[in-house]
C-alpha positions as a LaTeX table, in Angstrom:
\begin{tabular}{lrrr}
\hline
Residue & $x$ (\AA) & $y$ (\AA) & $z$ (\AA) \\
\hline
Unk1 & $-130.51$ & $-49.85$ & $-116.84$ \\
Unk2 & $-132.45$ & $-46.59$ & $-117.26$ \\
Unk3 & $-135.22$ & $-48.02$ & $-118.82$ \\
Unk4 & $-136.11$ & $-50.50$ & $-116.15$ \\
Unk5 & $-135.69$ & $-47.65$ & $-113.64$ \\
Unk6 & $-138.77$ & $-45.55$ & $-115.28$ \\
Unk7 & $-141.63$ & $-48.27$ & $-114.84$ \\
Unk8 & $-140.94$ & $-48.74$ & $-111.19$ \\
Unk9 & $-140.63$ & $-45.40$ & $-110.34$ \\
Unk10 & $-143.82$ & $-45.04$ & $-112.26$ \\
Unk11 & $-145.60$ & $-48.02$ & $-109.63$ \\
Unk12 & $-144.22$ & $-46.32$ & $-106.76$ \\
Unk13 & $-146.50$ & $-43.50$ & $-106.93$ \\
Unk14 & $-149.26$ & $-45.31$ & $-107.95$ \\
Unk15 & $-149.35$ & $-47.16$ & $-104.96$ \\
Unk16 & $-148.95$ & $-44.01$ & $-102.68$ \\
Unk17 & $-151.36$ & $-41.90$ & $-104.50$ \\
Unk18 & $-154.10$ & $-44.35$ & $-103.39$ \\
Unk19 & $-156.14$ & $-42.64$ & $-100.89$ \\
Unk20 & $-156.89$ & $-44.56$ & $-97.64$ \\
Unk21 & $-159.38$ & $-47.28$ & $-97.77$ \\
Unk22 & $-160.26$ & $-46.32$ & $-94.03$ \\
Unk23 & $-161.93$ & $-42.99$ & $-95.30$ \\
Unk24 & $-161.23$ & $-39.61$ & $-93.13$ \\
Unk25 & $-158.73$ & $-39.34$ & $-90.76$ \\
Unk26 & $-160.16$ & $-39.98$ & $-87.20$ \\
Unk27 & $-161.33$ & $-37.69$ & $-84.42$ \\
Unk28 & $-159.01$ & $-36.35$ & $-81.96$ \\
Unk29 & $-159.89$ & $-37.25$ & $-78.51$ \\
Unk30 & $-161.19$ & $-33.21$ & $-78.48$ \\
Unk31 & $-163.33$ & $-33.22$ & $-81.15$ \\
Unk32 & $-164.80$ & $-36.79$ & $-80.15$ \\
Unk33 & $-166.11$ & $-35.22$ & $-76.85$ \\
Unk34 & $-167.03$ & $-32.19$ & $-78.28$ \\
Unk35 & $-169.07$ & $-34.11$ & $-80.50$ \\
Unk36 & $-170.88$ & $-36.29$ & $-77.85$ \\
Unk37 & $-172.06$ & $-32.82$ & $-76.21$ \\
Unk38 & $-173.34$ & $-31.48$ & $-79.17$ \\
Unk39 & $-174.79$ & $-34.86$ & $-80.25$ \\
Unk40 & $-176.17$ & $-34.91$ & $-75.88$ \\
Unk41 & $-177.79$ & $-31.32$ & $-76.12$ \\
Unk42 & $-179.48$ & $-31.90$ & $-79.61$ \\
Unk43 & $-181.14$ & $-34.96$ & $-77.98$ \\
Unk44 & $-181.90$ & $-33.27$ & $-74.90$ \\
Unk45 & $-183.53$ & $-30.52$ & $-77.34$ \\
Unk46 & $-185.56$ & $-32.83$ & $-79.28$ \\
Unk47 & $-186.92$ & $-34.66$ & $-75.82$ \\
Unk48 & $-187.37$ & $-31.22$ & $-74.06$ \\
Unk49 & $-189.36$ & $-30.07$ & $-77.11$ \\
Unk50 & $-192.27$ & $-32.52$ & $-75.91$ \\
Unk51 & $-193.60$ & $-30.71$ & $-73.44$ \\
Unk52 & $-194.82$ & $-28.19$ & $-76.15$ \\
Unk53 & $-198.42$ & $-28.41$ & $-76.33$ \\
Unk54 & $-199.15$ & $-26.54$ & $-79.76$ \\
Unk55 & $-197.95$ & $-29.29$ & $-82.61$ \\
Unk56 & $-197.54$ & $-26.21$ & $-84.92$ \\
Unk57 & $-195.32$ & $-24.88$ & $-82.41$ \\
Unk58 & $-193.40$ & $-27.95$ & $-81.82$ \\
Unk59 & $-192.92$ & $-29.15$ & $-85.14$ \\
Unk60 & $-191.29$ & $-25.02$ & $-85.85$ \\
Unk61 & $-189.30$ & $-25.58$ & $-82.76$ \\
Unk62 & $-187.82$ & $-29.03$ & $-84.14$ \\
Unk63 & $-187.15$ & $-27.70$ & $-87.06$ \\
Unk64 & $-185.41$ & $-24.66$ & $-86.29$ \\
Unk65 & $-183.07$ & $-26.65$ & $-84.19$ \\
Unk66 & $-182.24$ & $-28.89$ & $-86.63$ \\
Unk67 & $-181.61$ & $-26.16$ & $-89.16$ \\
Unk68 & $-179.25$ & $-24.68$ & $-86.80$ \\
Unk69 & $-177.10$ & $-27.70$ & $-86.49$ \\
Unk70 & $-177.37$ & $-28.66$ & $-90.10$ \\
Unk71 & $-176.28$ & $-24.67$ & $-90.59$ \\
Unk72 & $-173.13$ & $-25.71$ & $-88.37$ \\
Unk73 & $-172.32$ & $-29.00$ & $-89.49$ \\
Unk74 & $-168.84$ & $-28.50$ & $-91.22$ \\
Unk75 & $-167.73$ & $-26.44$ & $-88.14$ \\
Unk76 & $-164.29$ & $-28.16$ & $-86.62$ \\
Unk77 & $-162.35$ & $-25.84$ & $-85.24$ \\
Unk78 & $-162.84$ & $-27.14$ & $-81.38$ \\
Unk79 & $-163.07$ & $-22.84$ & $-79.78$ \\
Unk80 & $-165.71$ & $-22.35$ & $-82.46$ \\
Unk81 & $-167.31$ & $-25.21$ & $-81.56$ \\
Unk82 & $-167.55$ & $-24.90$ & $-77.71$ \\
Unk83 & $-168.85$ & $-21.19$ & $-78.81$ \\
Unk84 & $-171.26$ & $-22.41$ & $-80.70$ \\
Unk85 & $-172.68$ & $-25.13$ & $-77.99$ \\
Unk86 & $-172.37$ & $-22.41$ & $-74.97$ \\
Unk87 & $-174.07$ & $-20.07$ & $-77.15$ \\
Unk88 & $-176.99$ & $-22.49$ & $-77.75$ \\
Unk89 & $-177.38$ & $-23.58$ & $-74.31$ \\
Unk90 & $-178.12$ & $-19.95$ & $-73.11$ \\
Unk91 & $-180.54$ & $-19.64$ & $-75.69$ \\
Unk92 & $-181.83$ & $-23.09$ & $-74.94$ \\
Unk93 & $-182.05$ & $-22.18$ & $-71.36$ \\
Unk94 & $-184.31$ & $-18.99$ & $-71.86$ \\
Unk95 & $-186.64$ & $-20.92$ & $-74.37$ \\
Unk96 & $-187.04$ & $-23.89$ & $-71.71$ \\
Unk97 & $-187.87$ & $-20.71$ & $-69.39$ \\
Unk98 & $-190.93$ & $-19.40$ & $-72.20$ \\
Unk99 & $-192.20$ & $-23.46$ & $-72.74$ \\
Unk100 & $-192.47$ & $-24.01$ & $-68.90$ \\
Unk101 & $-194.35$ & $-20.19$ & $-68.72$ \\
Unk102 & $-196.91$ & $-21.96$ & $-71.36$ \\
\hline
\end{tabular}
């Protein structure tokens, strides 16, 4: 009887080991939001950056900003995250100010 007990156990685990064919887990409700902001304002970024008139000075602008999110990408917990969006908004803010002084 013991030796018919091994194999099973032995099929058990593989079929729970199997990771999820779903891939990650989903977004909380939180971080789904939290997302759409940050996805909103990098938009709002790259449309805003238009109005530069110097494509040197556009193209660095772009850039920077995309480093900066690509810098922040693995970020999840949700305070560091609305941190890191305020932070960028005020910074935002006074570059719009320098761009429409141009």
């Amino acid at each position: 009887m013991r030796a018919l007990a091994a194999p099973w156990r032995s099929l058990r685990t593989y079929a729970t080991d199997r990771k999820s064919r779903l891939g990650p887990a989903p977004l909380s409700l939180e971080h789904f939001i939290q997302r759409t902001r940050v996805l909103s304002f990098y938009r709002s970024i790259l449309r805003n950056t238009r109005r530069i008139a110097d494509p040197t000075t556009r193209a660095e602008t772009r850039k920077f900003a995309r480093d900066e999110f690509e810098r922040h990408r693995g970020v999840t917990d949700l305070g560091h995250i609305r941190y890191l969006l305020s932070t960028g908004k005020t910074e935002w803010d006074s570059m719009e100010r320098y761009i429409d002084g141009l």
